[in-house]
C-alpha positions in Angstrom: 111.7 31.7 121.9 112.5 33.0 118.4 112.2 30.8 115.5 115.6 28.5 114.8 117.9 30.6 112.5 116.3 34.2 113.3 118.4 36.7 115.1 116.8 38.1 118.5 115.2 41.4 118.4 117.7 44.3 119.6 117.5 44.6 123.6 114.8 47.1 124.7 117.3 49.6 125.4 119.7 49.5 122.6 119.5 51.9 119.6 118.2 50.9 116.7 120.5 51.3 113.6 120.0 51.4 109.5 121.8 48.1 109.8 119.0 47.0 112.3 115.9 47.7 109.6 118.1 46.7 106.5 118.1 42.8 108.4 114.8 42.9 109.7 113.8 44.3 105.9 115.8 41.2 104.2 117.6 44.3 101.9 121.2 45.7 102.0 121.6 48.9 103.9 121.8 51.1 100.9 118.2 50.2 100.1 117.4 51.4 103.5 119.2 54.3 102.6 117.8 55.0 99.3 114.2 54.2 100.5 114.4 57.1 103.4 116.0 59.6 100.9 112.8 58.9 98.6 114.6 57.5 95.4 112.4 57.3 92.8 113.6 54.1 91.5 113.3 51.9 94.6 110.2 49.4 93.7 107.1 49.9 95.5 107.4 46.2 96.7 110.9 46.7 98.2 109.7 50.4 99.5 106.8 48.8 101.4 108.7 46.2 102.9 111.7 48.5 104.4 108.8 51.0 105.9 107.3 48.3 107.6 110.7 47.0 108.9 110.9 50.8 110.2 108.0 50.5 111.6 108.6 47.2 113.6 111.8 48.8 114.9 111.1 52.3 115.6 114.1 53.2 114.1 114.2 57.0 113.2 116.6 58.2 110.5 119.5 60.6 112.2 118.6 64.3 110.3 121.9 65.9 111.4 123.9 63.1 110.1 121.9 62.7 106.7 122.6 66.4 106.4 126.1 66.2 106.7 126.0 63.8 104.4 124.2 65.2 101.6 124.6 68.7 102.6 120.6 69.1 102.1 118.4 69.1 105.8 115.2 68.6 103.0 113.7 71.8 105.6 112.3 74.5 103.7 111.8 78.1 105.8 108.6 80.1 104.9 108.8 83.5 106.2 104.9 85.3 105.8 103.7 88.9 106.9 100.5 87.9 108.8 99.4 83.6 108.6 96.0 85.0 110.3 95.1 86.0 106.3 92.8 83.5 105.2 95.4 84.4 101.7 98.1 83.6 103.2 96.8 80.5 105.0 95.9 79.4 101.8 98.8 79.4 100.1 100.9 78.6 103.0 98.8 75.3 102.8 99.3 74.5 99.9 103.2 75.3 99.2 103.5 72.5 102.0 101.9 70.2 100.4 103.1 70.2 97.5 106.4 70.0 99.7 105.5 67.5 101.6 105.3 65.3 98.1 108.6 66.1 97.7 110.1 64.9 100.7 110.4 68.4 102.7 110.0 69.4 105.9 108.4 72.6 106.5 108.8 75.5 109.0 106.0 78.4 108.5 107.0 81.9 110.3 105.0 84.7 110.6 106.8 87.9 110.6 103.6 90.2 111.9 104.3 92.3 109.5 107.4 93.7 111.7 110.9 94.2 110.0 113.0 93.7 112.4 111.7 90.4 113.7 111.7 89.2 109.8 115.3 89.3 109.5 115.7 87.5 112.9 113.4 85.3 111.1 115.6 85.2 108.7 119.0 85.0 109.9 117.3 81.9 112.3 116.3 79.8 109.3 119.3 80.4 107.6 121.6 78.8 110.7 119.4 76.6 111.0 120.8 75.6 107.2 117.5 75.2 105.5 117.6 74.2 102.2 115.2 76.9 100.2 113.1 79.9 101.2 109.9 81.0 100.5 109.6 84.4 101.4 106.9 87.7 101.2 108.7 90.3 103.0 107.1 93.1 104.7 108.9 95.7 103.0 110.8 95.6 99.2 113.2 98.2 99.8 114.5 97.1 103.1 118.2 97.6 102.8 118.7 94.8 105.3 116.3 92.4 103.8 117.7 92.6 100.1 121.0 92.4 101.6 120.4 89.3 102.9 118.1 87.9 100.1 121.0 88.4 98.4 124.0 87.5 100.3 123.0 83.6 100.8 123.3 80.9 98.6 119.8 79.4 99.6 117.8 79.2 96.9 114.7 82.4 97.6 110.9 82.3 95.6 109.3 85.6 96.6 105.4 85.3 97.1 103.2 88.1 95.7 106.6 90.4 96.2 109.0 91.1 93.0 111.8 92.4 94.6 114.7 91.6 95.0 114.5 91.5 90.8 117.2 88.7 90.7 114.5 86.0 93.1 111.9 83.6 91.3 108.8 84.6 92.1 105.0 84.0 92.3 102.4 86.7 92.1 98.9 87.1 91.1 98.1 90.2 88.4 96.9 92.8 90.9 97.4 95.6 88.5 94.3 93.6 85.9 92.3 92.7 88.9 92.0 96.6 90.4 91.4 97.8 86.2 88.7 95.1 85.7 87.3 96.6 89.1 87.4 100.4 88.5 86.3 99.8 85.0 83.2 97.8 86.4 82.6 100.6 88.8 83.2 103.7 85.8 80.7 101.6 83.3 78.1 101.6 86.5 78.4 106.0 85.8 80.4 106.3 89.1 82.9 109.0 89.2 83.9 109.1 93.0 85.4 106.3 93.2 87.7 105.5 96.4 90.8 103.3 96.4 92.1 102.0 100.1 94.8 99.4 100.0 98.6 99.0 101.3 101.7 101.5 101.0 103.6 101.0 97.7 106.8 99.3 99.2 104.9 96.3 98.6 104.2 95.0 94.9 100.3 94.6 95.9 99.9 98.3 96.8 102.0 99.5 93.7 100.1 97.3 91.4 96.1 98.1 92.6 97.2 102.0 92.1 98.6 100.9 88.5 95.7 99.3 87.8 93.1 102.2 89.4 95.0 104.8 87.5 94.8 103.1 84.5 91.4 102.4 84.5 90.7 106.3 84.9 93.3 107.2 82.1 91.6 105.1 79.9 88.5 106.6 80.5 89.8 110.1 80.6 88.7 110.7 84.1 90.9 112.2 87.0 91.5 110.8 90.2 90.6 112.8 92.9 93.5 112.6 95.5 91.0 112.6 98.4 89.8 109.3 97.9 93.1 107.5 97.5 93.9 106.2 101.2 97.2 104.2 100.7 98.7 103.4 104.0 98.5 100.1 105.3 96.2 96.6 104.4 95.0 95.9 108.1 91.1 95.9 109.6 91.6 99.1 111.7 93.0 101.1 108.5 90.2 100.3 106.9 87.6 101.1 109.5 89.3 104.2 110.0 89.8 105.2 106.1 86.2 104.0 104.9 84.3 106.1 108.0 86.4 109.0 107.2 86.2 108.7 103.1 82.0 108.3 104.4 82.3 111.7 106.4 83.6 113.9 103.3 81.3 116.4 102.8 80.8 114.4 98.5 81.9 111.5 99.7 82.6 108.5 97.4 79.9 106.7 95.8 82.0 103.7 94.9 85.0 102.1 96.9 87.4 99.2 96.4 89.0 97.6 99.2 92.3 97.0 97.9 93.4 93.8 100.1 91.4 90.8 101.1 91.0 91.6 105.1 90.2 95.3 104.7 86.7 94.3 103.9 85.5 94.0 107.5 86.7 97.1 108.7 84.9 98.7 105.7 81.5 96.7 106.6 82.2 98.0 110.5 82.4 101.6 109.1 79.0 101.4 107.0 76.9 100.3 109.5 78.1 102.7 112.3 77.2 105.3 109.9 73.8 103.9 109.0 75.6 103.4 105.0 74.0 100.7 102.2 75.7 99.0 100.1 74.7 99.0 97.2 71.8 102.1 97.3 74.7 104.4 99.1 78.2 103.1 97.8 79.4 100.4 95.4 81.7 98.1 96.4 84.3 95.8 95.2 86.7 94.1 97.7 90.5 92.5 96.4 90.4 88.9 97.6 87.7 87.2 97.5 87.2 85.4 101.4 83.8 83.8 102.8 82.8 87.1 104.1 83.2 88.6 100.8 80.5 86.0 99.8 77.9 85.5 102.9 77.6 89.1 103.1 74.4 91.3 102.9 74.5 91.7 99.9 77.1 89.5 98.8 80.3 91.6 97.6 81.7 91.8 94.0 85.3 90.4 94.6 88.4 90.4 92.5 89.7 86.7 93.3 92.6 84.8 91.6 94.1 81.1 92.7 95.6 81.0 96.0 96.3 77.1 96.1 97.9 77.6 92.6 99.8 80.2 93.8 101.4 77.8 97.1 101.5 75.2 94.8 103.5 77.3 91.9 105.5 79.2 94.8 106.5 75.4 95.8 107.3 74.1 92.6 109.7 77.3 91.8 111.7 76.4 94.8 112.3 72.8 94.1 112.8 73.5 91.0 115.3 75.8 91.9 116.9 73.9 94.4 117.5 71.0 91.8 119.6 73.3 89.9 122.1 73.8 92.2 121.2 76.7 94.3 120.4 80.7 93.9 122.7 81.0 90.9 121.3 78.5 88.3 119.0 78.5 86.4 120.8 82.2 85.3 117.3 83.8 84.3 115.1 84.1 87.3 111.6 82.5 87.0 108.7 85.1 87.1 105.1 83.5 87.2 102.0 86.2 87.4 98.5 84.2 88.0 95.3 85.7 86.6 92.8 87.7 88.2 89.2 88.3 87.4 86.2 90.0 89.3 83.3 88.0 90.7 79.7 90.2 90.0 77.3 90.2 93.2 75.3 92.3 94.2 77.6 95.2 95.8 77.5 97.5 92.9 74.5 99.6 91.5 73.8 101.9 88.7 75.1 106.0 90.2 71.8 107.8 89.4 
């Protein structure tokens, strides 16, 4: 029997409402409301309490009608090339964390690196009236992708992309990290030194052959076409790039893998051909990853930040949807992390 004055829990079957957990909470239903929205400046006391009333009832907040209401689903889309890369993963963690602080929901896509299935990507998040992006796009110069980057009113943070110019966005300073590598490699005497990494549609590729060319400039060295192989950032490019670049009849004596999962096609390609690192061919891989490390011997790396990056990425977009949407702040908000190079014991002195 329930205690004289109490109301009777609701019948097994019958829904449970706001109005339910506000009365089993002893609060009024706008403190319900306020404490499932996450406003700040409910007390901890009075927060605790309602939770625990939502818990006794099993009541679950109504997302389509809280959207309608506020016009905000708190969903955030994140559309990435490849969520295999341990950088990606990374980041992908962390941006929903950081999300997850905030309130948001978050949906992680992975695109496969495939145009065509990014903008149904895309256009499916966008129906699906999500309140921000975060987005790295397979290709900059897609007509079909900047056309719809900037055809919605959803807020849009680019990661380790640039363009569309008018998006915030997050990237890490490829172009230093590839200089600080070539330079490492030109100080060591080499001369042949190869550069494999991705196609220049994409910021990363554009920025590691900045950074390589520069590097050689400074030096007043030229680049010898033959050992620039700039196609594509997967494991079977650079198997097939690093045992042809081996075959050359002067091959390189130094080579850096431009893109953090190239390494192991490179490492698959030097013991087929019988090839040491160091006493063949230096080597410096972009993106530092565990294999980078508990290799034999352990690989100079060019590493930067990739939970700062999620975490920055994350922070842009909330930001941003604060503001009021794509259009406000006016100036878009560019952040570049650092990069440095990690010395092992890939790289040796060209007799």
């Amino acid at each position: 029997m329930p205690k004289t004055g109490s109301k009777p829990p609701a019948a097994p079957h019958a829904a449970v409402t706001m109005r339910d957990v506000a009365r089993e909470a002893g609060v009024s239903v706008g403190t319900v409301s306020r404490v499932v929205n996450k406003n700040p400046a409910v007390k901890a006391r009075i927060r605790e309490q309602v939770q625990a009333a939502i818990a006794r009832t099993g009541w679950q907040p109504n997302a389509v009608a809280q959207s309608m209401r506020t016009a905000s689903t708190k969903t955030i889309g994140c559309v990435l090339p490849d969520i295999g890369n341990p950088l990606f993963a990374a980041i992908a963690k962390s941006a929903e964390e950081e999300l997850r602080r905030h309130g948001y929901a978050f949906i992680l896509a992975n695109s496969n690196g495939d145009a065509d299935h990014e903008m149904e990507l895309l256009t499916l998040l966008l129906q699906r009236r999500v309140d921000g992006l975060l987005f790295a796009p397979s290709d900059e110069y897609d007509p079909r992708m900047t056309g719809i980057v900037r055809g919605t009113r959803v807020p849009t943070v680019l990661v380790e992309r640039e363009l569309p110019e008018e998006c915030d966005h997050v990237v890490s300073d490829q172009r230093n990290g590839v200089r600080q590598a070539a330079d490492h490699l030109i100080s060591l005497g080499h001369r042949r030194i190869a550069l494999v990494t991705g196609e220049p549609k994409i910021r990363p590729g554009r920025e590691r052959y900045r950074g390589f060319a520069e590097a050689f400039e400074s030096a007043g060295l030229p680049i010898d076409p033959a050992l620039l192989r700039l196609e594509s950032l997967t494991v079977a490019y650079a198997y097939q790039e690093v045992h042809r670049l081996m075959a050359l009849k002067e091959p390189p004596t130094g080579i850096i893998m431009g893109g953090n999962m190239m390494l192991t096609g490179a490492l698959r390609a030097f013991a087929l051909k019988g090839v040491r690192v160091p006493q063949d061919v230096s080597v410096v891989a972009v993106g530092d990853t565990d294999l980078a490390e508990l290799a034999s011997p352990p690989i100079t790396a060019v590493r930067w930040n990739l939970e700062a990056m999620g975490r920055e990425a994350a922070v842009a977009l909330i930001n941003r949807v604060a503001a009021g949407g794509a259009a406000a702040p006016p100036e878009p908000q560019h952040v570049i992390l650092p990069t440095e190079i990690v010395l092992r014991r890939s790289c040796a002195i060209k007799s």
